[in-house]
N, C-alpha and C positions, 0 to 999 in steps of 0.2 A: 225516128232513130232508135234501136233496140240497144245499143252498145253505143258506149264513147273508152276505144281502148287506144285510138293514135288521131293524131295528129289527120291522119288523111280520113278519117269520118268527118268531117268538115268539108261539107259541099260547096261553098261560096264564103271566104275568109273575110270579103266585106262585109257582108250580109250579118254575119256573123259580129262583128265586133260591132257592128251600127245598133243588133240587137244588146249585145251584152252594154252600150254606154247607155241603149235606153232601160235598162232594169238599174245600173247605176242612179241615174236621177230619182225612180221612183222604186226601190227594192221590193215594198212591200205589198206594189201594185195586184201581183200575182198570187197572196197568199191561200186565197181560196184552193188553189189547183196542188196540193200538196196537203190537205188535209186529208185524216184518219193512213196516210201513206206513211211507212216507217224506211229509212236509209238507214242500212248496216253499214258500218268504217270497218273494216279489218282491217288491223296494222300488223304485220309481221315484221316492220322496224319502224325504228323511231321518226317523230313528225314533229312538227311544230305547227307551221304554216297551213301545211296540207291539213293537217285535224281541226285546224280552228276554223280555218276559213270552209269549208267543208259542209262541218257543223253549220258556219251561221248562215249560209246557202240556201240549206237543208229549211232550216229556220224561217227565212225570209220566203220561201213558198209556201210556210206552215207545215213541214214533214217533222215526224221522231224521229230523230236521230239515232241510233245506239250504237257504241263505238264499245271495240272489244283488240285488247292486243293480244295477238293471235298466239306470239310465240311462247307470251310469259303465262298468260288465264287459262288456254285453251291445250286438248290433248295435240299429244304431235301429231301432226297430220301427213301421210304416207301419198303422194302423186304416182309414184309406179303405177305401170298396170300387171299384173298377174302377180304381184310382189309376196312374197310369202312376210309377215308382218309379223317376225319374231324377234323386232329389233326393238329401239324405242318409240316407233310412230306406233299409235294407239287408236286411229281414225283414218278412214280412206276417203281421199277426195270426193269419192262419190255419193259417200250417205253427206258430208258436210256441208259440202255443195247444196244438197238435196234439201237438207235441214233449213239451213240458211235461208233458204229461200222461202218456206212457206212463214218464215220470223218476219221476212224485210221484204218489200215491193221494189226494191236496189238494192243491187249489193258492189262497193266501195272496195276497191282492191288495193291496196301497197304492199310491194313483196319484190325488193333488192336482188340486183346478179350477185351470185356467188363469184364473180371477177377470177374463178381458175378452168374453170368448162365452159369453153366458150360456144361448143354444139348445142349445151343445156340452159344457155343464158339465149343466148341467140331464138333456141325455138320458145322461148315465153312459155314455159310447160307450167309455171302456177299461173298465170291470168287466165290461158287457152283453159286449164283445165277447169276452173271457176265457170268460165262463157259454155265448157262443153255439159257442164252437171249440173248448173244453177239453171230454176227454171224460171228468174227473171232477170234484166236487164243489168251488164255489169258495166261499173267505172273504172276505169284504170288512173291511180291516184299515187304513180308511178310503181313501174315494172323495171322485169329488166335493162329494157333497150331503150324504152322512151315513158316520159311524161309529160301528157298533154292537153290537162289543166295546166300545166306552165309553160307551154309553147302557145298555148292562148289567153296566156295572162299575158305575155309578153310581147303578142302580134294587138293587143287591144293599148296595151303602156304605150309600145311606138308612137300607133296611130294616135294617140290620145298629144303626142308632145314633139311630136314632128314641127318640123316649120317649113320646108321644103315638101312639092309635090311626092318626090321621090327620093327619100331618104339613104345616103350609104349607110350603112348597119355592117360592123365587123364582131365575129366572133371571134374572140381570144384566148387562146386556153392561156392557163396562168400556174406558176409553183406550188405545189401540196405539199404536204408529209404524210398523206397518207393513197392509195391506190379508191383512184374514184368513177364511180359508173360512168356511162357513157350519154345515160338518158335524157337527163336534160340537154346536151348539146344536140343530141340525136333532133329531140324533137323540135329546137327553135329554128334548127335549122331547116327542118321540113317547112317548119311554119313560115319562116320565111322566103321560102322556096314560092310560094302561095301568093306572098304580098308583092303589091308594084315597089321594090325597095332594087336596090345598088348593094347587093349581099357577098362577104367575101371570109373568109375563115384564116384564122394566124395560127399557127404552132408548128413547134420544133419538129425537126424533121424525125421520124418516128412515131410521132402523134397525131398522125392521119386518122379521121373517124373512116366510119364505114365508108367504103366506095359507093356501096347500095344506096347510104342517106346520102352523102356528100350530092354524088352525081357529076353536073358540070359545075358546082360550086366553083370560083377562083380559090384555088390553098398557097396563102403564103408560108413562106418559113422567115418572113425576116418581118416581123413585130411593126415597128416604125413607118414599114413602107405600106402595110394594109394601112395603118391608122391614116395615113395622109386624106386630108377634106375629107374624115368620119363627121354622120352626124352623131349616132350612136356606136357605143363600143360596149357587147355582152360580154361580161368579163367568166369564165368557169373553167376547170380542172376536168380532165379525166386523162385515166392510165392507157398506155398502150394496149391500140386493138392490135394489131400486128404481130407483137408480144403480147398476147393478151393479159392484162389485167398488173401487167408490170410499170414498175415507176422506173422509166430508163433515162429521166431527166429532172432536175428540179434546179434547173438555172435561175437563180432569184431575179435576171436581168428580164424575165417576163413578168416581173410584178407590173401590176398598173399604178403609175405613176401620173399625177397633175400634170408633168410636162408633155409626157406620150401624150395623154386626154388631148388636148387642146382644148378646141371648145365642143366636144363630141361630149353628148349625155353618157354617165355611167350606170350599168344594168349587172344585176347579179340576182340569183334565186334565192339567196341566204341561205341557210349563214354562212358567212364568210370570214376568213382568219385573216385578221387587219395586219398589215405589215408585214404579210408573206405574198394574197391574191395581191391585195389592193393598200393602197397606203391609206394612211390617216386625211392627208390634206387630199385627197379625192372623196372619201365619205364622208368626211363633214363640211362639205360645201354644197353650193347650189348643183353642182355637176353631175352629185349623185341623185337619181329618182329609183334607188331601191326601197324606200319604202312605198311611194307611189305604185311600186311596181307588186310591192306585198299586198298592196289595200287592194288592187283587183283580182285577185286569186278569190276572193268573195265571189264575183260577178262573174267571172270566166266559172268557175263552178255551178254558181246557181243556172247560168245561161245551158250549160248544159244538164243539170236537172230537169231543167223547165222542160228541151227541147225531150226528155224520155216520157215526162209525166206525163205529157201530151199528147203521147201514144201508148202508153203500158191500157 
């Protein structure tokens, strides 16, 4: 594998999470295979999860790490092509790209849609341009339209706490205050597109994701009647594609509540604003496996390390 930028570089989604539970049991099995290898993080926003868990990946096959935030340490970086650069970007993707690469034997991308061009969030012009000028192996550690280390944290959590052969799994968008990408739903949804699972998507009518990911996905608009015999409900936010990047609703009657739940497991990428997505008496019960769901972002990470170091 040369790149891990979506969700659909993933050849076989069993294959795949049978591999990532066995680097779980023994993490450090593989350390040998990532020595003298360095992994560059470029953040061009803020992380939590994705930088730590990343990191310890990185660690657990024996690679260096070195993590750089791109927006605040580094010069501004100019993607145009022909651009005349008399503005404030001070570097063209092409020497940075260039550079980068002979630093890191990976290089580690996060870089957020701008949520108002939706031609320029849609073509992914910072990852493509990273994969088009770097001349090794890039991650996408979310982008604009998807991230998929956590569309394969989340097909490995399933599988991991399922009880049924075939699981309903509903995604639910839920109330914000603020206008939010689309990526992570983009990609779990792929990813469950992949698994033998009973997959269905809830939101208000206007908050249709893309047609392109959806597909034949079933889209409810009435909350309650998705949830019915859920085993899992992925709870996340994002603004209107349609309208792009607009908040044309924040009905708090789509918060996730203990009585919608039932007995359907609760799932979320973190962080998440308690008593607006989700209530209190759903996270602090057994109901919630978000952090379960955090502790595999390690393995779902390394598992794709493993699968580049393997062939760089």
């Amino acid at each position: 594998m040369k790149h891990y930028t979506s969700i659909n570089d993933i050849d076989n989604i069993d294959s795949w999470i049978k591999e990532a539970k066995a680097l779980k049991k023994d993490p450090l099995k593989h350390k040998a295979l990532g020595a003298n290898k360095t992994l560059g993080l470029l953040f061009f926003n803020s992380s939590l999860r994705t930088r730590l868990s990343t990191q310890k990946a990185a660690l657990n096959l024996g690679m260096d790490p070195i993590v750089m935030n791109v927006s605040g340490d580094a010069w501004g970086i100019e993607f145009g092509d022909g651009t005349v650069m008399n503005g404030n970007t001070a570097e063209h993707i092409k020497e940075a790209a260039a550079v980068v690469s002979q630093y890191c034997d990976i290089i580690a991308v996060r870089a957020f849609p701008t949520l108002t061009d939706k031609a320029k969030d849609q073509s992914e012009h910072v990852l493509n341009a990273f994969k088009a000028y770097a001349s090794v192996p890039v991650v996408n550690m979310e982008s604009a339209t998807g991230h998929p280390l956590q569309g394969l944290t989340d097909a490995i959590t399933i599988s991991e706490h399922k009880k049924v052969s075939k699981p309903k799994v509903v995604l639910s968008w839920a109330p914000h205050l603020r206008a939010l990408p689309h990526a992570v739903a983009n990609s779990f949804t792929q990813a469950m597109q992949k698994m033998d699972v009973e997959f269905v998507i809830a939101n208000p009518e206007g908050y249709n994701l893309s047609p392109e990911i959806t597909k034949d996905t079933p889209i409810y608009h009435n909350q309650e009647e998705a949830f019915k015999d859920a085993d899992f409900v992925y709870t996340k936010n994002w603004s209107s594609f349609d309208h792009y990047g607009q908040v044309k609703n924040t009905d708090p009657n789509w918060m996730i509540t203990k009585n919608k739940l039932g007995n359907a497991k609760f799932m979320h990428c973190l962080p998440v604003r308690r008593n607006v997505v989700v209530e209190d008496a759903v996270l602090d019960t057994d109901s919630s496996i978000v952090i379960q769901q955090a502790n595999n972002r390690t393995y779902a990470a390394q598992l794709v390390l493993k699968k580049i170091l393997e062939h760089v």
